[in-house]
C-alpha positions as CSV (number, residue, x, y, z in Angstrom):
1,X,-32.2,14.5,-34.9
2,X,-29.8,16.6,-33.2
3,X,-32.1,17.5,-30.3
4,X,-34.2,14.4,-29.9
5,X,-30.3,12.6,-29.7
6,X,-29.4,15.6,-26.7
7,X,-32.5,14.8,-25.0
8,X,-32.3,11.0,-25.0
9,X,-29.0,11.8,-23.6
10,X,-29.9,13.6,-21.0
11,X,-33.3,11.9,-19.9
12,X,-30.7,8.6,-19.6
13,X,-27.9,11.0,-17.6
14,X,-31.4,12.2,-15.5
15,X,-32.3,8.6,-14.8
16,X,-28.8,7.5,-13.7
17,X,-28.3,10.1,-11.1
18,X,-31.5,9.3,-10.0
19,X,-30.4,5.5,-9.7
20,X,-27.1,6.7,-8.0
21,X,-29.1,8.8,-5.4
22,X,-31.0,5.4,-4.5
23,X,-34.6,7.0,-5.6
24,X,-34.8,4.5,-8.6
25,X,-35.4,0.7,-8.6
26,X,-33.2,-1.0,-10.8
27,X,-36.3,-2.1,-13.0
28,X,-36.0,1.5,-14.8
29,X,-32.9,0.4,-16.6
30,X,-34.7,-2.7,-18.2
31,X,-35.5,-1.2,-21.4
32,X,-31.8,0.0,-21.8
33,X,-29.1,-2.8,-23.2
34,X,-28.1,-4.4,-19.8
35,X,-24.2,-3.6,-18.7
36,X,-22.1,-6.9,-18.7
37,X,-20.3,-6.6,-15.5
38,X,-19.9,-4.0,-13.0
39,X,-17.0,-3.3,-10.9
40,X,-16.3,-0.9,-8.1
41,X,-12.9,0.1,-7.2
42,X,-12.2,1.5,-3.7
43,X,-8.9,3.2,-3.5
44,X,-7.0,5.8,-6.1
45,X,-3.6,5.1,-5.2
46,X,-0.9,3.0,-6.8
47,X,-3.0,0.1,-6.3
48,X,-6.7,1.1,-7.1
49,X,-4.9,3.3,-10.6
50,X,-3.4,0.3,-11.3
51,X,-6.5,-2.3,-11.5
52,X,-8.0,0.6,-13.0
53,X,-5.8,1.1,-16.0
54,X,-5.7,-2.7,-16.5
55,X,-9.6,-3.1,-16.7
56,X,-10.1,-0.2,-18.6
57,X,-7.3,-1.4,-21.0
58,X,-8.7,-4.7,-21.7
59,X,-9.9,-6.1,-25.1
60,X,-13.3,-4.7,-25.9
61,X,-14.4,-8.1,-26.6
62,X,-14.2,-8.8,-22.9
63,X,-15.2,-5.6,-21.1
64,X,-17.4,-4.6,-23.7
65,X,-20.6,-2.7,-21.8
66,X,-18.7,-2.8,-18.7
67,X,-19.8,-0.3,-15.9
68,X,-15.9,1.0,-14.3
69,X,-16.3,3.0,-11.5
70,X,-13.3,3.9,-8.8
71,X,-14.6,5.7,-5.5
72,X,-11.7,7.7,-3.9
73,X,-12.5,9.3,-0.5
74,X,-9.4,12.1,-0.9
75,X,-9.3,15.2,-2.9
76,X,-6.8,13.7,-5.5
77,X,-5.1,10.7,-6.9
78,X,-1.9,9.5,-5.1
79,X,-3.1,7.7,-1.9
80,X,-0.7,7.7,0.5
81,X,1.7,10.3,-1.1
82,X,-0.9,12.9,-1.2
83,X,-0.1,15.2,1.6
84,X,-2.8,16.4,4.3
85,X,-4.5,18.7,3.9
86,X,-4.0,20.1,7.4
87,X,-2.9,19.0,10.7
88,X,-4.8,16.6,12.4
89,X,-4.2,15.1,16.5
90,X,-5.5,12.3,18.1
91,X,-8.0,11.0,18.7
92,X,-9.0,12.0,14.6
93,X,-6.5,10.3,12.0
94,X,-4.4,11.9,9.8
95,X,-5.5,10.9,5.6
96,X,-2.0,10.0,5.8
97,X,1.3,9.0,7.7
98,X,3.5,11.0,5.1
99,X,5.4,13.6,6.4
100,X,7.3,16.7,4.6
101,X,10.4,15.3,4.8
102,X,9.8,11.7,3.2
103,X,12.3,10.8,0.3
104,X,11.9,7.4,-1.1
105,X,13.9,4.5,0.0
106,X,14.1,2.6,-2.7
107,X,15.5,4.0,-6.3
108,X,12.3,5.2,-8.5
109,X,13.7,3.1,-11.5
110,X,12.2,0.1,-9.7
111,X,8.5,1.7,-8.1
112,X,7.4,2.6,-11.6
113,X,4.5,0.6,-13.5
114,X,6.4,-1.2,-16.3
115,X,6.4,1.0,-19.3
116,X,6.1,4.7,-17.5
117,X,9.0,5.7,-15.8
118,X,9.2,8.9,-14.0
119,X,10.0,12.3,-15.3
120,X,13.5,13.2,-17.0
121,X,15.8,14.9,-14.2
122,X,14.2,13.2,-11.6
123,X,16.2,12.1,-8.7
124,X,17.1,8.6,-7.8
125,X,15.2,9.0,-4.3
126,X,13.2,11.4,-4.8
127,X,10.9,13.7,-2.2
128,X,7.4,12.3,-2.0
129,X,6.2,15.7,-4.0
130,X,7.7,13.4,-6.8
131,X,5.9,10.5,-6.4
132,X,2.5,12.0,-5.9
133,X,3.0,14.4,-9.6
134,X,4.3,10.8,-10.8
135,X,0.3,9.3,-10.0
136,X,-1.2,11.9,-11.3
137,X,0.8,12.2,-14.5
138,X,-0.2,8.5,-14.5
139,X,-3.9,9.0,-14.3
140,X,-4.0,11.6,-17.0
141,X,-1.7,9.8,-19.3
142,X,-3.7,6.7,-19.6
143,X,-7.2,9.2,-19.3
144,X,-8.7,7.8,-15.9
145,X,-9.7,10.4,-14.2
146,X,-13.2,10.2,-16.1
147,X,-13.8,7.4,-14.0
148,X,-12.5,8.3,-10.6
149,X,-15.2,10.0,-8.5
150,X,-13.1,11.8,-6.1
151,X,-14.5,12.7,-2.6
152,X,-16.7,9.8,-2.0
153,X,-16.3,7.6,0.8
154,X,-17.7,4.0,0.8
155,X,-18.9,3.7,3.5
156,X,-20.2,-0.6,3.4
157,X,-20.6,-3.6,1.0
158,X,-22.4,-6.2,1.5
159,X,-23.3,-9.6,-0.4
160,X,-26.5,-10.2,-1.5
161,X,-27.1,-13.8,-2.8
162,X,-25.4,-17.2,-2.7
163,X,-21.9,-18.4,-3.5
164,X,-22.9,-18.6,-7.1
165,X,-24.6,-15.9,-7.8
166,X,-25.7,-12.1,-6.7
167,X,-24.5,-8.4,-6.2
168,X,-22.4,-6.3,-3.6
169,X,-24.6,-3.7,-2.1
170,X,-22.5,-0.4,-1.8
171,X,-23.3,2.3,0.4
172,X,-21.5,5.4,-0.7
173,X,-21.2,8.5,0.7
174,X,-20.4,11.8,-1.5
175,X,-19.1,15.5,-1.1
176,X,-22.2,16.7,-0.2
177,X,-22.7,13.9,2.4
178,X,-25.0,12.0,0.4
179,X,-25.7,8.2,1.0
180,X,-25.5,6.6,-2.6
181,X,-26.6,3.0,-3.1
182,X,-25.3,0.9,-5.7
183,X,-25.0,-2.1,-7.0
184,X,-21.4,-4.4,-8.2
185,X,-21.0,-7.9,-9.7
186,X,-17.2,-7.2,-8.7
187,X,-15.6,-5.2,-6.0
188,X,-12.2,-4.4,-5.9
189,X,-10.2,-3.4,-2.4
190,X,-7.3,-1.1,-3.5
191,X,-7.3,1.1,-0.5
192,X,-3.9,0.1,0.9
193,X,-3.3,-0.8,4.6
194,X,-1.4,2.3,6.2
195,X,-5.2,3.6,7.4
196,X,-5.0,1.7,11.0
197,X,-2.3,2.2,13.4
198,X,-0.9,-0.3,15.3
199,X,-0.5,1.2,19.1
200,X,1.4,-1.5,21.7
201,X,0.7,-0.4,25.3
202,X,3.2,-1.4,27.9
203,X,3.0,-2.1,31.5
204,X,2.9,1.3,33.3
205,X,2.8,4.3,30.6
206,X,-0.2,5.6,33.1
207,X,1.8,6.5,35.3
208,X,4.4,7.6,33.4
209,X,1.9,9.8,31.6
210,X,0.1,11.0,34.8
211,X,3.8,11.5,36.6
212,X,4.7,13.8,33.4
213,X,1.8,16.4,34.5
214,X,2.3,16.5,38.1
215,X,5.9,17.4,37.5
216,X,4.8,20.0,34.9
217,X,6.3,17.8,32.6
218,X,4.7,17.3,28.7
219,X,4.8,13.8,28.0
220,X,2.8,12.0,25.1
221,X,3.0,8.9,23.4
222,X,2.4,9.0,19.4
223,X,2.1,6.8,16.8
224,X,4.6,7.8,13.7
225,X,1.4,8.6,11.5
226,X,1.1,11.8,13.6
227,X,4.8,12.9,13.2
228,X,5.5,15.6,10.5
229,X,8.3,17.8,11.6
230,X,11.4,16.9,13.5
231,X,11.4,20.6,15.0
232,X,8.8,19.8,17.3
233,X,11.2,17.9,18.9
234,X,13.7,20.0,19.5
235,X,15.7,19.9,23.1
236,X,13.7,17.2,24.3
237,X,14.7,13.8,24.6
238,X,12.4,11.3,22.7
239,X,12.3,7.2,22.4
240,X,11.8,5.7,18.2
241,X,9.9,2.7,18.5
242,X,10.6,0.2,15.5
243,X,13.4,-0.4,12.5
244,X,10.7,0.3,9.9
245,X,11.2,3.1,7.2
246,X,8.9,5.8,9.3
247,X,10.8,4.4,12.3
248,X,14.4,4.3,11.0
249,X,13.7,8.2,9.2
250,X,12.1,9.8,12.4
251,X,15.1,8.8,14.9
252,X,17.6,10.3,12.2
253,X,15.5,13.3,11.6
254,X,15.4,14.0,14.8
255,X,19.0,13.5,15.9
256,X,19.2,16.6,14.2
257,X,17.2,18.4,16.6
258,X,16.5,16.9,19.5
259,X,18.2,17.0,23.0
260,X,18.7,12.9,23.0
261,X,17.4,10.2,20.9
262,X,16.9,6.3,21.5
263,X,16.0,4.6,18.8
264,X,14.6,0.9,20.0
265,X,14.4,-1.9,17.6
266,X,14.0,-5.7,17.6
267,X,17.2,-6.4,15.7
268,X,20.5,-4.5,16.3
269,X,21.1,-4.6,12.6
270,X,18.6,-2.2,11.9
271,X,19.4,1.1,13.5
272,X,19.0,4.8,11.9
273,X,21.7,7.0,11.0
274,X,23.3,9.4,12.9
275,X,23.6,10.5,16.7
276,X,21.2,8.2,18.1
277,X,21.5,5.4,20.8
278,X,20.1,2.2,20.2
279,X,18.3,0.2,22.8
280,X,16.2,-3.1,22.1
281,X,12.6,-3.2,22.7
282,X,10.9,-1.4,25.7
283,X,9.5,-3.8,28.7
284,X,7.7,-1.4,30.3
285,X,7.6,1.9,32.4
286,X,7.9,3.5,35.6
287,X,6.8,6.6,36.9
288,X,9.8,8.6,35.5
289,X,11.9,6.5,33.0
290,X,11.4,4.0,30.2
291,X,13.0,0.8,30.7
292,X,13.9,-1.7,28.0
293,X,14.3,-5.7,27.9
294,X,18.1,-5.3,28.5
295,X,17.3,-3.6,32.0
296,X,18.8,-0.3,30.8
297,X,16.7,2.8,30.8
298,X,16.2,6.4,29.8
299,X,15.2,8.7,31.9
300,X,14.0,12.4,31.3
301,X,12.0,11.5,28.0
302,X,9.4,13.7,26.9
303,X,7.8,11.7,23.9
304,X,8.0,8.1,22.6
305,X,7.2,7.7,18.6
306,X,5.9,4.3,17.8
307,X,7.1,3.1,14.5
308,X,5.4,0.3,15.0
309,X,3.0,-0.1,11.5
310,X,-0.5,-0.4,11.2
311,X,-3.3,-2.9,12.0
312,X,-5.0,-4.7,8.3
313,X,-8.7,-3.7,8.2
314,X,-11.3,-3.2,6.0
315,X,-13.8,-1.2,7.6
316,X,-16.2,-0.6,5.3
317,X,-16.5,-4.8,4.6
318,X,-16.5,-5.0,8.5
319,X,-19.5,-3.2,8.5
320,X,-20.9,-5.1,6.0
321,X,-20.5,-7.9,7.9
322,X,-17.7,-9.6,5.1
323,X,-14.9,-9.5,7.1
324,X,-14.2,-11.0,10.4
325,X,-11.7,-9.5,12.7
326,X,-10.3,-11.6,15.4
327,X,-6.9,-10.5,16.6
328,X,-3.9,-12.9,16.9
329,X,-6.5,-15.6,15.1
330,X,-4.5,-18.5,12.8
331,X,-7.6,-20.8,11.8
332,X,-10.7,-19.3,9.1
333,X,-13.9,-19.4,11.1
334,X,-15.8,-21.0,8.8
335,X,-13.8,-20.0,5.9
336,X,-15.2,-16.4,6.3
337,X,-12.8,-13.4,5.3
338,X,-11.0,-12.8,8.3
339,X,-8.2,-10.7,9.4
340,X,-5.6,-10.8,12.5
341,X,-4.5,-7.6,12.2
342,X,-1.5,-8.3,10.1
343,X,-3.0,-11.2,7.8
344,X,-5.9,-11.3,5.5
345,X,-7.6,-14.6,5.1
346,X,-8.6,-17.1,3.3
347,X,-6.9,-15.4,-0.2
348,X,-6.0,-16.7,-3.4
349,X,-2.6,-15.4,-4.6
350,X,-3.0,-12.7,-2.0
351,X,-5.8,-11.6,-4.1
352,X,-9.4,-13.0,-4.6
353,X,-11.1,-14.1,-1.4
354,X,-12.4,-17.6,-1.1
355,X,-15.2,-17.2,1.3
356,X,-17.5,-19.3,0.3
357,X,-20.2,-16.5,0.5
358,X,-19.7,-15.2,-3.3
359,X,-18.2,-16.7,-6.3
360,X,-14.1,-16.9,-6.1
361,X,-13.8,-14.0,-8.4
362,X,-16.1,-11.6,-7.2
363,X,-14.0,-9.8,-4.0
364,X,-10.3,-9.1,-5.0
365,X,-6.9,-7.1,-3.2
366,X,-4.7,-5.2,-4.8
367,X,-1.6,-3.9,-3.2
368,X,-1.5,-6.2,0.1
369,X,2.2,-7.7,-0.5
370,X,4.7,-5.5,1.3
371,X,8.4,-5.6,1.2
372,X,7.8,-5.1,-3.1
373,X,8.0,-2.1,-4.6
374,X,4.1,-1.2,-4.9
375,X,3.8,0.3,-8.9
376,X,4.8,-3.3,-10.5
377,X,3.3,-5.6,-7.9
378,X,0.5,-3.7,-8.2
379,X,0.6,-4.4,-11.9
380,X,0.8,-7.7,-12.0
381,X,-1.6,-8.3,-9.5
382,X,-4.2,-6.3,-11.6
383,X,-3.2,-7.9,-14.6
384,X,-4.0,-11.3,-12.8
385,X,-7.1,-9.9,-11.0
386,X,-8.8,-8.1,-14.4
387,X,-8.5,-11.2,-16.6
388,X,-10.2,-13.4,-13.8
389,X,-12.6,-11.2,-13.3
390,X,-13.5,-10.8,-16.8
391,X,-13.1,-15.1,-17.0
392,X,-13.8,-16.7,-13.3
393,X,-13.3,-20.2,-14.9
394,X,-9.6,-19.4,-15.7
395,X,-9.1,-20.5,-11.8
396,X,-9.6,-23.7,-10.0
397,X,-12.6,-24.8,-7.8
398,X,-12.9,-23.4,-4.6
399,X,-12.0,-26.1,-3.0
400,X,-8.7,-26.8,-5.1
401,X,-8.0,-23.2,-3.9
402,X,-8.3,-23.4,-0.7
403,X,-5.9,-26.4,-1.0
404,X,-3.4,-24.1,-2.7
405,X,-3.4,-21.7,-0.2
406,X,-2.7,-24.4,2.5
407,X,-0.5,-26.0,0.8
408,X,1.6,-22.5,0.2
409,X,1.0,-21.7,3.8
410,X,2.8,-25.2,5.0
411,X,5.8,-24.3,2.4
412,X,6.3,-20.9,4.6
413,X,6.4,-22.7,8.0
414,X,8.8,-25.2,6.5
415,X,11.0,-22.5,6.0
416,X,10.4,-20.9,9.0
417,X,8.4,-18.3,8.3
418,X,4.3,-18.1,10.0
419,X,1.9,-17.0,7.8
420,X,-0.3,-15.8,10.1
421,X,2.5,-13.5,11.6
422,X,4.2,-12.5,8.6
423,X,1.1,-11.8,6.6
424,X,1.2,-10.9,2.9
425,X,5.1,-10.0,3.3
426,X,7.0,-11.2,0.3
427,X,10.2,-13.5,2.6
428,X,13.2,-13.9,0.6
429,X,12.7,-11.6,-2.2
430,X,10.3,-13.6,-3.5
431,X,8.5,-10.7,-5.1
432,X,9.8,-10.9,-9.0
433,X,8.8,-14.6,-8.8
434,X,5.4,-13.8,-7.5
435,X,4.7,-11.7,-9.9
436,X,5.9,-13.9,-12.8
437,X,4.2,-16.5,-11.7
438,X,0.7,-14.6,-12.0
439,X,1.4,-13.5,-15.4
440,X,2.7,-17.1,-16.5
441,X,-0.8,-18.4,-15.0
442,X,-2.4,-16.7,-17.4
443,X,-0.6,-17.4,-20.1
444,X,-0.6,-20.8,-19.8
445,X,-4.3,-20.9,-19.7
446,X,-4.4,-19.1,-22.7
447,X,-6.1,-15.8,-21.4
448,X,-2.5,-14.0,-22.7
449,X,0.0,-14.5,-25.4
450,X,3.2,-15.7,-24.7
451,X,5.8,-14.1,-26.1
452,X,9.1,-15.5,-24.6
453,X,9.9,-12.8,-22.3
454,X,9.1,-13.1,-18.1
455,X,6.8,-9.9,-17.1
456,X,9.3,-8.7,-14.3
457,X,11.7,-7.0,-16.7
458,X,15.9,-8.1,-16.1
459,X,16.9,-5.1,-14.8
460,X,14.6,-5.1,-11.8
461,X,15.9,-8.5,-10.9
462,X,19.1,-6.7,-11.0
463,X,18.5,-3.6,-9.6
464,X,17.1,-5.8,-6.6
465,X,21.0,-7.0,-6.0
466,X,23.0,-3.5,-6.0
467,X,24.2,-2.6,-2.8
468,X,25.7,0.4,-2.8
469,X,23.2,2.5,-4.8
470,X,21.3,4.7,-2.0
471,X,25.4,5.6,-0.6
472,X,26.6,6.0,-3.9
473,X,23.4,8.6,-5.0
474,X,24.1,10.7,-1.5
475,X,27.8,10.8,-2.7
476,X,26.1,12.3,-5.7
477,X,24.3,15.1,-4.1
478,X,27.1,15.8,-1.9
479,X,29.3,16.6,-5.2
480,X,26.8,18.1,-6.5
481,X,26.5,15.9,-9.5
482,X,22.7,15.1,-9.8
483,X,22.8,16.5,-13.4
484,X,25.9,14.9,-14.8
485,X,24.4,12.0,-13.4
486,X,20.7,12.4,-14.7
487,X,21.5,14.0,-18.3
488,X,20.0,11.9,-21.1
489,X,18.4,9.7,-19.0
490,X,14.6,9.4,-19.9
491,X,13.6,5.5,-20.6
492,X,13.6,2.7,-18.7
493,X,16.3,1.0,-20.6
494,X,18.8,4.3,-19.8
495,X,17.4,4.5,-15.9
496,X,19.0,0.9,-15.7
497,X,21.9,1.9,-17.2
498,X,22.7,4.5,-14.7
499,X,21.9,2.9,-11.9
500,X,23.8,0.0,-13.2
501,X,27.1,2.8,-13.6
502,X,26.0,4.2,-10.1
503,X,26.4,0.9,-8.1
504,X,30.0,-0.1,-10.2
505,X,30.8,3.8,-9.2
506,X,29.9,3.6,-5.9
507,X,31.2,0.2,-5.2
508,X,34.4,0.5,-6.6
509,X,35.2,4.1,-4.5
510,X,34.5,2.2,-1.2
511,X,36.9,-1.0,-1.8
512,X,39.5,1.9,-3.4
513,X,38.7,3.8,0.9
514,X,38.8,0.1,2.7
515,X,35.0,1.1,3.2
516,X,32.8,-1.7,5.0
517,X,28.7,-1.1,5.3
518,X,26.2,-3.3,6.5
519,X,24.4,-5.0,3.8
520,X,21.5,-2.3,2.5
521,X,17.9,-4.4,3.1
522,X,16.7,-5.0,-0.4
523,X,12.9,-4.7,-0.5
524,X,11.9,-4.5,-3.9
C-alpha cells in the first residue's frame, strides 16, 4: 500500500508541475476533488506575510481545500527591508530604496503584528537589519514559507469572464525564466508602492546638466532610491529634495560629510537635523545654480537628491489591461481600476476594487494606507480582506459601495483634505479608527466573535501621543543605557511599559533643562 500511496503521490505532484508549466488543460484535474477557492498573493513583505498568515489561519471550515499560493520576485521575505543584492544605477532600479544606514522612525513596539513583538534586547529604533530578521522570524514562526515561492515574478493578470463570475489569468515567470500560467478565483496585491519613483523635472536642469560637463564639472540628479552611502558625497555641495523620512535622513547624513547641504522642503516645519540650510521648494535652474521659489539660490552644487516618493502602479495589472493609469485624473473612467499616480481607484476600504469587471471580492490591496505603521494596518486589513474573500456577501452591493466610497471621499474634502491628492494617506491619525472599524464590520455581521475589546490594542493609541520618545531613546544611547533600559522587557504588555517610563523620563528631563522641541509628527 506503501508504494502504490508514493506513486499516487507523485503521479498527482507530476501532473501539477505539468499544470504550472502551462502544458496541461485544466480538464486533467477533473477526476481529482476540485479546490474551493484559489488565491494568489503577489508580494512577501509586511503586507503580502500578513494576508498570508490570516488566510492560512482561518477556520478549516472556510478554507477547507483552498489552493494558497504567494509569488515573491526577491530572494527572501522582508520586501522592502531586504537589502540589494548589489549596486544598481539608472536607468535599472534598485529592488529597493533602503540604504545601510536606515534606522526606524517610529518605536518597533508600534510596527509589530499584534501578538509578535520583536526580539528581547532589541532597540527602540532599530537598524533595518532588525526589521528584515523580524519578517523572517515571522514567516517561520507561523510556518509560511511552504507557501511562498520565492524568485518568481508575475509578470500579468488578467480577468477572464463577467462581473459575476470567472478566473484571473496569471502569467508567472520563475528562476529559470520560465513563463508559468495559472489560474486564481482571488488575487491579492501586497507588493507595496515604493517600486516607482516619482522624478519632478524643472525648468532648465538641461542646461544645468550639460553646463556641469563643459566645465568639467560632475553634476547628476538622483532620486533618493539610488542613495546608499553619505560618503559619496563628501566635499561636494548637494540639494535634498522633500521633508519625507528618505528626504529628512539623507540631508542629515550627509551634513556629516558633505561640503554644503540644502535641504528644500514644502513646509518650514519639517527640516532635518543638523548643519544643513533650508530653502523651500526649487523653481527652476540656470546654467550654473539652482534657484528656489523664494528667489534665493545655490550655486556650485554637484548633485540634487529627490526625496520626492514614488509614483502608485501596478504593472503587472497594467499589462493586463486591469488598471488604467491616467496621471493627475479625479473621475473613474467608467469605473475601471484606475490610478493617478498617488491614488488607487475606485476601492472599498482602501481594499477590494469595485470595477465592475469581476465580482467586489475578487481583486484586493493590502498595505496601501501610509502614514500607519505597516505590521497592524496590514493586519487588519487582511483580517478584513480574508473573511470577505472567503464570504463576498458579508459586503454590500456594488452599487451601495461605490456610494460609500463617495460618500467617504466628500467627508475628506469637507475637511479639506482631496482624495485624489492625498491618496490612501490616513489624515488626522485616523489610522486606529480605520482599523477598528474593519474589525467591528465583521463582527457585527457575525463573520467574528465579539469579545468586548477594540482590535487596536490601548497602548498603541497611546504610544501614538508620546512626544518625547525618539529624543528621550538617543539620550539613551548617548548614556549608554540601552540595556538598563531593555532588561526584562520581552512582551508586548512590558514594551508599553517602557516606552510609557521612556516618554515620562524623557519629558520630565526637558521641562527640568527649559527644553522646547517642535512637536515630533506622529505617523502611526
Amino acid at each position: 500500500m506503501f508504494g502504490l500511496r508514493q506513486l499516487v503521490l507523485s503521479l498527482i505532484s507530476y501532473v501539477l508541475l505539468q499544470n504550472e508549466e502551462g502544458n496541461y488543460p485544466q480538464a486533467v484535474f477533473q477526476h481529482i476533488t476540485p479546490v474551493n477557492k484559489s488565491v494568489a498573493i503577489v508580494g512577501a513583505g509586511s503586507a503580502g506575510l500578513a494576508v498570508l498568515k490570516t488566510l492560512v489561519g482561518l477556520p478549516d471550515e472556510l478554507r477547507s481545500g483552498w489552493e494558497i499560493v504567494l509569488y515573491e520576485q526577491r530572494r527572501d521575505v522582508g520586501g522592502i527591508w531586504l537589502p540589494d543584492p548589489q549596486s544598481v544605477h539608472p536607468p535599472d532600479l534598485p529592488e529597493t530604496p533602503l540604504y545601510p544606514l536606515l534606522h526606524t522612525n517610529i518605536p518597533v513596539p508600534t510596527m509589530t503584528y499584534p501578538g509578535f513583538p520583536f526580539s528581547p534586547g532589541t532597540p527602540l529604533y532599530p537598524s533595518h537589519e532588525c526589521v528584515e530578521q523580524y519578517h523572517q522570524d515571522y514567516a517561520s514562526h507561523f510556518n509560511l514559507i511552504p507557501y511562498i515561492l520565492l524568485n518568481h515574478t508575475v509578470l500579468s493578470s488578467s480577468w477572464i469572464g463577467t462581473p459575476d463570475k470567472g478566473r484571473w489569468e496569471v502569467t508567472v515567470q520563475d528562476h529559470n525564466g520560465r513563463e508559468i500560467h495559472k489560474s486564481f478565483d482571488h488575487v491579492v496585491v501586497a507588493n507595496g508602492h515604493n517600486h516607482e519613483p516619482h522624478i519632478p523635472t524643472y525648468a532648465g536642469q538641461e542646461d544645468w546638466l550639460r553646463s556641469g560637463i563643459e566645465s568639467s564639472q560632475t553634476r547628476e540628479i538622483l532620486h533618493s532610491i539610488f542613495y546608499r552611502k553619505p560618503e559619496r558625497y563628501a566635499n561636494q555641495t548637494v540639494v535634498v529634495v522633500g521633508s519625507g523620512a528618505s528626504g529628512q535622513d539623507a540631508a542629515s547624513q550627509l551634513a556629516l560629510h558633505a561640503r554644503k547641504v540644502y535641504h528644500s522642503v514644502r513646509s518650514l516645519s519639517d527640516p532635518a537635523s543638523g548643519p544643513v540650510e533650508i530653502k523651500p521648494e526649487i523653481s527652476h535652474f540656470t546654467s550654473d545654480s539652482v534657484v528656489f521659489a523664494d528667489g534665493s539660490t545655490a550655486l556650485d552644487v554637484d548633485s540634487v537628491i529627490l526625496g520626492t516618493g514614488y509614483e502608485l502602479r501596478v504593472p503587472f495589472l497594467e499589462r493586463g489591461g486591469e488598471v488604467l493609469v491616467t496621471p493627475k485624473s479625479s473621475e473613474p473612467v467608467d469605473y475601471a481600476l484606475t490610478t493617478n499616480l498617488r491614488y488607487l481607484f475606485p476601492l472599498h476600504q482602501h481594499i477590494f476594487s469595485l470595477s465592475n469587471s469581476y465580482p467586489t471580492n475578487a481583486l484586493a490591496f493590502i498595505g496601501l494606507p501610509s502614514l500607519a505603521a505597516s505590521c497592524p494596518s496590514d493586519t487588519a486589513q487582511s483580517i478584513y480582506a480574508a473573511h470577505i474573500i472567503a464570504n463576498g456577501s458579508l459586503l454590500n452591493s456594488r452599487e451601495e459601495l461605490l456610494q460609500e466610497l463617495e460618500a467617504s471621499e466628500d467627508n475628506l474634502r469637507s475637511r479639506g483634505y482631496d482624495p485624489y491628492y492625498i491618496g490612501h494617506r490616513m489624515v488626522d491619525g485616523s489610522t486606529f479608527d480605520y482599523q477598528d472599524g474593519l474589525i467591528d464590520y465583521l463582527k457585527a455581521r457575525g463573520a467574528l466573535p465579539d469579545n468586548g475589546t477594540s482590535f487596536v490594542e490601548g497602548w498603541r493609541r497611546e504610544a501614538g501621543r508620546y512626544q518625547y520618545l525618539k529624543r528621550g531613546w538617543k539620550r539613551v544611547e548617548e548614556l549608554g543605557q540601552q540595556r538598563e533600559w531593555l532588561r526584562g522587557v520581552e512582551t508586548e504588555a512590558e514594551w508599553a511599559d517602557m516606552m510609557k517610563r521612556l516618554d515620562r523620563w524623557q519629558g520630565g528631563w526637558e521641562m527640568q533643562h527649559g527644553l522646547v522641541f517642535p512637536k515630533e509628527k506622529i505617523i502611526f
